[in-house]
SERO-4910 file (N, C-alpha, C, O; in steps of 0.05 Angstrom, whole numbers):
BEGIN
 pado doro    nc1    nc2    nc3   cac1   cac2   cac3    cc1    cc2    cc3    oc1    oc2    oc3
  Unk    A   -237    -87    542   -221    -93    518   -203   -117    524   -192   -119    546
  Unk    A   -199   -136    502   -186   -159    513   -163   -156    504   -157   -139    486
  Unk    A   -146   -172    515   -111   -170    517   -109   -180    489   -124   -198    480
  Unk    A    -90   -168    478    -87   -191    455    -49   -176    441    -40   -153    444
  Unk    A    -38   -199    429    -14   -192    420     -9   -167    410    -26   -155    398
  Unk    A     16   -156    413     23   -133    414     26   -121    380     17   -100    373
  Unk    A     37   -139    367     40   -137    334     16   -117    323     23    -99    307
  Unk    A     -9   -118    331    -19   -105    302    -20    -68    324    -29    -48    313
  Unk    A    -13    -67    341    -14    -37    354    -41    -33    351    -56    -52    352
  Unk    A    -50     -6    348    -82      9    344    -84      8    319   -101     25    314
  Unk    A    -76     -5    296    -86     -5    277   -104    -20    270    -99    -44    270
  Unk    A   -136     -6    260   -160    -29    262   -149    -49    242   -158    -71    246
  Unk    A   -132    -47    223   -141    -69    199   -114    -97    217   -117   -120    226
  Unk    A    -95    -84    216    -86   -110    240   -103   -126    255   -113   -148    249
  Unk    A   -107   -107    281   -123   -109    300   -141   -131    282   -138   -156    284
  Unk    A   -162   -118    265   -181   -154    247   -167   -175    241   -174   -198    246
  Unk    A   -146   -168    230   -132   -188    224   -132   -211    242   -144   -231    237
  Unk    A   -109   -204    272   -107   -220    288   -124   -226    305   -122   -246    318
  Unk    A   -144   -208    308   -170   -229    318   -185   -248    307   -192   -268    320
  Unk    A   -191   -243    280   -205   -269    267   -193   -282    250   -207   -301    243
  Unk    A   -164   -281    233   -151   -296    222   -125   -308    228   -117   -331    225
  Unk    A   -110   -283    238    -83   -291    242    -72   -316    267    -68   -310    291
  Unk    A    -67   -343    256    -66   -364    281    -83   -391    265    -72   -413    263
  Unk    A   -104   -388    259   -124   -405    252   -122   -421    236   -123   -419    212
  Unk    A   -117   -449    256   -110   -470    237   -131   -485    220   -151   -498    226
  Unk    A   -120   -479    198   -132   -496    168   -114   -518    158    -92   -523    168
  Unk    A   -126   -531    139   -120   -547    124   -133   -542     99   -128   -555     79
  Unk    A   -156   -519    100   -167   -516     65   -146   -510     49   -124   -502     57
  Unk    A   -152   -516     24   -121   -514      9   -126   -485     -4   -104   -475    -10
  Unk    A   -148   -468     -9   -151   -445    -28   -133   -423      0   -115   -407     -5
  Unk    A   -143   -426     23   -133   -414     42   -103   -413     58    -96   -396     74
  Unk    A    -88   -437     48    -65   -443     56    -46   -432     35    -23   -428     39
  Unk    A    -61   -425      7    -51   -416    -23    -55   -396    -12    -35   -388     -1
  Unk    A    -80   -378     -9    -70   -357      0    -50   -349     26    -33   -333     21
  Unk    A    -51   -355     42    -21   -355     61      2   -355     46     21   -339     45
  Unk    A     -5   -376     34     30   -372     28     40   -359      4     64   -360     -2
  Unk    A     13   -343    -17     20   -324    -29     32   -303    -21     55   -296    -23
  Unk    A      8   -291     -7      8   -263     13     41   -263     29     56   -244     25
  Unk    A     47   -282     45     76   -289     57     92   -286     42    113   -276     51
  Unk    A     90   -293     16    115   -289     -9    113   -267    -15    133   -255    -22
  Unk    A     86   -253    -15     82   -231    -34    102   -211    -10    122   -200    -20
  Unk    A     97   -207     15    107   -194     36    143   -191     41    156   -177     56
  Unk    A    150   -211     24    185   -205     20    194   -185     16    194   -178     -8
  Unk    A    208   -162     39    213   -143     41    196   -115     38    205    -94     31
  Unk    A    171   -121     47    154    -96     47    140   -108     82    148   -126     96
  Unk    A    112    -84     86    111    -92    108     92   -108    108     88   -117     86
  Unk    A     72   -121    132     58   -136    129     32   -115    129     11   -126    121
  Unk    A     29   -100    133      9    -74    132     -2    -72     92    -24    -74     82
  Unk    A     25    -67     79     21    -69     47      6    -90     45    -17    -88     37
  Unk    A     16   -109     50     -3   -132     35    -29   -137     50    -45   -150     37
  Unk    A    -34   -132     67    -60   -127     80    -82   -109     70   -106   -114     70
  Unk    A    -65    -84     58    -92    -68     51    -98    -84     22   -121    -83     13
  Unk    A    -77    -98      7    -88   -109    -12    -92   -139    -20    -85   -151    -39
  Unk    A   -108   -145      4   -115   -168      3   -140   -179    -15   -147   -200    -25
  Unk    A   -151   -153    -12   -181   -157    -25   -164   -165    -57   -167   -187    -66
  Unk    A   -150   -148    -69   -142   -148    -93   -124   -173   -108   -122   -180   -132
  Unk    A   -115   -180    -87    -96   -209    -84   -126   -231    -91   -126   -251   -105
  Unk    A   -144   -223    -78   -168   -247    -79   -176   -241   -113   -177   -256   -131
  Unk    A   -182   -216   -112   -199   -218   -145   -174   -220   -169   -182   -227   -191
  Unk    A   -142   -213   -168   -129   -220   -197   -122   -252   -192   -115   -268   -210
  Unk    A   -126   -260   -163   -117   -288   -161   -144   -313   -165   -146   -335   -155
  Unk    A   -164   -297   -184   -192   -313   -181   -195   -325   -165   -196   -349   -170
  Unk    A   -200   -315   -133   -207   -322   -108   -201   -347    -96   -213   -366    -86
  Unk    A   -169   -338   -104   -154   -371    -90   -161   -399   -110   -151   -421   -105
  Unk    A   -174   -396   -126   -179   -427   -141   -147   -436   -160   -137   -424   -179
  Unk    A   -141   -455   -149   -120   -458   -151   -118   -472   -185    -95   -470   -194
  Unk    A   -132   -482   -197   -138   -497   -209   -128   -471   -239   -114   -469   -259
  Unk    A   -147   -456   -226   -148   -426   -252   -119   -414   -252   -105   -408   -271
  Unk    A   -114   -413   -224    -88   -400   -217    -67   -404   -233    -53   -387   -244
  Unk    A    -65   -436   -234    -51   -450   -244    -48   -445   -278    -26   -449   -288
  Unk    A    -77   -434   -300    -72   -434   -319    -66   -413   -331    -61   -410   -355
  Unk    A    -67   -390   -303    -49   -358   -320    -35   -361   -345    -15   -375   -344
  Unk    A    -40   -354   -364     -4   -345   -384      4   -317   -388     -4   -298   -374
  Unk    A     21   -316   -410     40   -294   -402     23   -270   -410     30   -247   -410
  Unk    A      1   -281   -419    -13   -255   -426    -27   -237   -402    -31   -213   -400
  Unk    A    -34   -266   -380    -48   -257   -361    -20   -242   -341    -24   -224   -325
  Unk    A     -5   -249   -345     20   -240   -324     28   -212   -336     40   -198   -321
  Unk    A     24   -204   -353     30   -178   -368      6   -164   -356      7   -140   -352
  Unk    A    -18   -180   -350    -37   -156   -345    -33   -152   -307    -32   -130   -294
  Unk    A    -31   -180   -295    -25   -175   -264      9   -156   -271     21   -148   -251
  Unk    A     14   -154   -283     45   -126   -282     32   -104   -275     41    -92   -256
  Unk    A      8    -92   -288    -11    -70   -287    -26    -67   -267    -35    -45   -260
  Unk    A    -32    -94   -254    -55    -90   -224    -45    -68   -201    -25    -71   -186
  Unk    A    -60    -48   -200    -48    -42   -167    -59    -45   -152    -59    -32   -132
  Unk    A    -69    -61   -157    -90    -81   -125    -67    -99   -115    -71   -113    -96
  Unk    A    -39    -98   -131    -21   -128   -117     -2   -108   -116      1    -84   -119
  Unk    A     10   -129   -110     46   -117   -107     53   -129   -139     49   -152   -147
  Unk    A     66   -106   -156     66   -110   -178    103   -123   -192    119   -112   -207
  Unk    A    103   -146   -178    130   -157   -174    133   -188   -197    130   -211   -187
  Unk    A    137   -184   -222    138   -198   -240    144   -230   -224    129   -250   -226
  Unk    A    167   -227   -212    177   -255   -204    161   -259   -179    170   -281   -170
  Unk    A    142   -251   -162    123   -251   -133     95   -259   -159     81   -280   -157
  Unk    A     93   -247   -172     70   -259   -194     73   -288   -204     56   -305   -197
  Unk    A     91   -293   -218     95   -322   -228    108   -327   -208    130   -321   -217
  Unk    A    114   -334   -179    119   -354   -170     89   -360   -156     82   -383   -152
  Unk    A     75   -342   -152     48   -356   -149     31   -377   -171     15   -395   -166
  Unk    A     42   -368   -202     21   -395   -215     38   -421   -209     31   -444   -204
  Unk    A     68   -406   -210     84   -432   -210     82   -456   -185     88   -480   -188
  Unk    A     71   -441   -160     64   -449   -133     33   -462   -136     25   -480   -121
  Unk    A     18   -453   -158    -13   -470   -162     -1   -488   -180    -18   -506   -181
  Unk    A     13   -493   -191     19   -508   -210     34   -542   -190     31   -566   -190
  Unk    A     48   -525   -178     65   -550   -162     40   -559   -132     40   -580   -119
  Unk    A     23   -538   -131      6   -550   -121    -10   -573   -122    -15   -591   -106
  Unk    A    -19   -567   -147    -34   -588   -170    -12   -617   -170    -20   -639   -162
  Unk    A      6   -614   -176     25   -637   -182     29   -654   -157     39   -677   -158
  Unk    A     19   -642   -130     17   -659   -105     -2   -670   -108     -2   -694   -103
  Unk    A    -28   -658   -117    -47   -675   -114    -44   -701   -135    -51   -723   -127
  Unk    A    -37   -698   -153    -30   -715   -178    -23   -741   -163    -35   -762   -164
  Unk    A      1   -734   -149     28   -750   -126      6   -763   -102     15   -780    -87
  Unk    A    -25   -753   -100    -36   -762    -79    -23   -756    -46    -19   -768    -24
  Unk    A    -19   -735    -57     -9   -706    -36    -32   -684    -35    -47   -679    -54
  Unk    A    -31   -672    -13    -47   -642    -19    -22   -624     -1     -1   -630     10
  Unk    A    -37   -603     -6    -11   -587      1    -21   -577     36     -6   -558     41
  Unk    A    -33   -580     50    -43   -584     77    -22   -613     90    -13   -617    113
  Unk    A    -19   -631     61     -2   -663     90     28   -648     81     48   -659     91
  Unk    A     33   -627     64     65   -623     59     71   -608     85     90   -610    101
  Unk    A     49   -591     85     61   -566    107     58   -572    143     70   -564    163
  Unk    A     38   -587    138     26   -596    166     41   -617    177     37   -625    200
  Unk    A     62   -626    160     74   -647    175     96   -636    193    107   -652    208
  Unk    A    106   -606    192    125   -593    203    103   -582    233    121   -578    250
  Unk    A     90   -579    240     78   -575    267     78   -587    286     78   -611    287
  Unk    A     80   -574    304     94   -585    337     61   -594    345     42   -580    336
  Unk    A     57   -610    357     35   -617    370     23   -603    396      0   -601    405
  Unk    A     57   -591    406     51   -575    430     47   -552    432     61   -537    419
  Unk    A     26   -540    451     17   -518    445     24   -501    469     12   -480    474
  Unk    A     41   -510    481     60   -482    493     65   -457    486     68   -453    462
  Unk    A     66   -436    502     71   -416    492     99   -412    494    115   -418    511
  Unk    A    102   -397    465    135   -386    464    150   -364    475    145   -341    470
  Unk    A    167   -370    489    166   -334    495    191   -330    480    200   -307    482
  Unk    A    207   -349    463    238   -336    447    212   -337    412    204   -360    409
  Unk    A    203   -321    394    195   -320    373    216   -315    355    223   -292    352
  Unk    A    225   -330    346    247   -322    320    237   -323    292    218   -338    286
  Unk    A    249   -307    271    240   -306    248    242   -335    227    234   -337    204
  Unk    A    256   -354    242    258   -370    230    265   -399    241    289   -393    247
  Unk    A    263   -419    247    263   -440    260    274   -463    239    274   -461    215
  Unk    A    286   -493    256    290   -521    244    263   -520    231    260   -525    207
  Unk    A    245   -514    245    220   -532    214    217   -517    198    216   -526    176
  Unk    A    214   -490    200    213   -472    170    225   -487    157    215   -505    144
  Unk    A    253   -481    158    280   -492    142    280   -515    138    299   -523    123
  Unk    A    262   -532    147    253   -566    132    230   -556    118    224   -569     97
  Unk    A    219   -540    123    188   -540     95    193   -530     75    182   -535     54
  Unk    A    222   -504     81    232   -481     67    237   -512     42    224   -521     23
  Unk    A    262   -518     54    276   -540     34    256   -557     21    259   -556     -4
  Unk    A    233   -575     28    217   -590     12    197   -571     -6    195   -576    -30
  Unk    A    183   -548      4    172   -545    -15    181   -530    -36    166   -522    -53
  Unk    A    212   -524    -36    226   -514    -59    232   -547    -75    232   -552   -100
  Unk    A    235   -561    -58    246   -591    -75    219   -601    -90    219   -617   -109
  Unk    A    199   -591    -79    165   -589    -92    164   -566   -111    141   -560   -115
  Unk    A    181   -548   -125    170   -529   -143    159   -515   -137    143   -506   -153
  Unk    A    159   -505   -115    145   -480   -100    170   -461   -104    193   -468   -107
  Unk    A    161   -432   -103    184   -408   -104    164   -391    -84    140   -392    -80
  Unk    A    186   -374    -74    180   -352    -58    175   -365    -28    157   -356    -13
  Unk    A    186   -382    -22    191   -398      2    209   -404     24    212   -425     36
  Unk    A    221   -381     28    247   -374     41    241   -394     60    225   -412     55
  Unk    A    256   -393     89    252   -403    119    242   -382    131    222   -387    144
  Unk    A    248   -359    131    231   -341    137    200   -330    136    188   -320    155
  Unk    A    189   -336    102    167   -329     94    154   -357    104    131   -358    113
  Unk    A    173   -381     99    155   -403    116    149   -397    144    125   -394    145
  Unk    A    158   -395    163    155   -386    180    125   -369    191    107   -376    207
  Unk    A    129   -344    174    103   -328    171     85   -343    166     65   -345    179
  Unk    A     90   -355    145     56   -381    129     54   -395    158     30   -395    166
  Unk    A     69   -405    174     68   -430    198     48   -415    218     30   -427    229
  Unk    A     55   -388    221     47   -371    240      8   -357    234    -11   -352    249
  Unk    A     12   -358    206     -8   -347    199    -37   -370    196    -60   -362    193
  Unk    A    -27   -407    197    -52   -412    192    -50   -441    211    -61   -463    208
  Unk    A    -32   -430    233    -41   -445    255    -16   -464    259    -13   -472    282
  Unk    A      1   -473    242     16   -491    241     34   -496    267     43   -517    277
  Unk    A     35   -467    274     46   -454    304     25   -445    316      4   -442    304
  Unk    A     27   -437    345      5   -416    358     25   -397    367     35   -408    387
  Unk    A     35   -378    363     47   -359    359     38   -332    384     50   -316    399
  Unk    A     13   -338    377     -1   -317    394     11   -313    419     29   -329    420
  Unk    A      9   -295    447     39   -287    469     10   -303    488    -14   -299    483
  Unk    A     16   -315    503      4   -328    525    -16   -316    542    -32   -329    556
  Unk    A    -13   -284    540    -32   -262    548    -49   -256    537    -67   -242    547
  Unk    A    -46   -267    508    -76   -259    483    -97   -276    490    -99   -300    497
  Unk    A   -116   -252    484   -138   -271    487   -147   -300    465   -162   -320    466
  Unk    A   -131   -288    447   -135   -314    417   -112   -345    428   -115   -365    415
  Unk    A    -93   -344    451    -84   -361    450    -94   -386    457    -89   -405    442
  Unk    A   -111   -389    481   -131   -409    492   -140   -421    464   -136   -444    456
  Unk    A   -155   -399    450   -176   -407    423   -166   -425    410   -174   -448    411
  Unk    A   -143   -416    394   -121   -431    374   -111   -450    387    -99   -468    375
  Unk    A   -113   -449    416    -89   -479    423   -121   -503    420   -120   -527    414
  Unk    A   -140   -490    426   -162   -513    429   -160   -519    395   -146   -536    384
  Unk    A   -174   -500    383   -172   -510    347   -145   -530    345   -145   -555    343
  Unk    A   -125   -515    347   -100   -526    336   -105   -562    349   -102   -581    333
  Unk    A   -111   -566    370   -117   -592    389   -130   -615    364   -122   -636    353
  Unk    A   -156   -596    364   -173   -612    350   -176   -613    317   -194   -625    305
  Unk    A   -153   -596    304   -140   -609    282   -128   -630    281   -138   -650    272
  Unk    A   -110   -628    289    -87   -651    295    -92   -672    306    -70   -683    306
  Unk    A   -111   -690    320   -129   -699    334   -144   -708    309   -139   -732    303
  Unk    A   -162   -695    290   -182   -706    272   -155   -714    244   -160   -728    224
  Unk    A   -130   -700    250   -115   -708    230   -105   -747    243   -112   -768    232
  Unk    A    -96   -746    258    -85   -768    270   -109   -790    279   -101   -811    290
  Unk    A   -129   -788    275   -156   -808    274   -162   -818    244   -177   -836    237
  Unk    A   -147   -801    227   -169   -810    199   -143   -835    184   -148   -847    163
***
């Protein structure tokens, strides 16, 4: 059995989690939307809740398409009030269209929302051994992508988004996922800084 971070305990659906997603640096944008839904959605519950309903997050959020996301109205937000496939949190609901919406408006700006967030990443792939809930670059992405019309973006939940799609390698130096992600994370940043 391989070593791997302590966070998800014996629970299998963790346990999947951080072996094949949690760390993995992207730049797709339907996938970074979801991060940083799921991270918002997770404000003050555990990260276990929003896990079991992830599947459900994918089908009222028409599978991350940001584009659709974006054209919810209030009719559709009256019916995500009723989903219990989500966390049924009026203002965690519309700050997600409002978050595809300001999405959209980067690209407009000849932005995507991969050069907003990615520009807060350390290049170095050291391992951490002080993990805090919140860091100087959260609290620089925290601040721009609220100054971008994003909601539900604490320094904290940024943080989590940083942790969850690579932006950091997070993983404890004894996991077996850390080697993995420091190579990915390498050769992101690398094919980012060539183009």
């Amino acid at each position: 059995m391989p070593e791997r971070c302590s966070w998800p305990g014996d629970d299998p659906d963790e346990i999947a989690y951080h072996d094949l997603d949690w760390g993995v640096p992207t730049r797709d944008e339907s996938t970074l939307f979801e991060a940083l839904t799921l991270e918002g959605a997770q404000a003050g519950l555990s990260w276990h809740t929003i896990l079991l309903r992830r599947d459900g997050y994918r089908r009222a959020f028409l599978d991350w398409h940001v584009e659709a996301v974006a054209e919810i109205d209030e009719a559709g937000v009256e019916v995500l009030v009723q989903d219990t496939g989500i966390i049924r949190h009026r203002g965690k609901i519309e700050s997600t269209i409002a978050n595809a919406q300001a999405t959209l408006l980067l690209r407009e700006q000849g932005f995507s929302l991969a050069d907003v967030v990615w520009a807060y990443a350390d290049p170095s792939n050291e391992p951490r051994t002080d993990v805090q809930p919140q860091t100087a670059e959260s609290r620089a992405m925290s601040r721009e992508l609220k100054r971008r019309g994003f909601r539900f973006v604490g320094p904290t939940t940024c943080y989590a988004f940083m942790q969850a799609v690579g932006i950091v390698n997070d993983h404890a130096a004894s996991c077996f996922r850390f080697p993995e992600i420091a190579r990915m994370r390498d050769r992101l940043l690398n094919e980012r800084s060539n183009t």
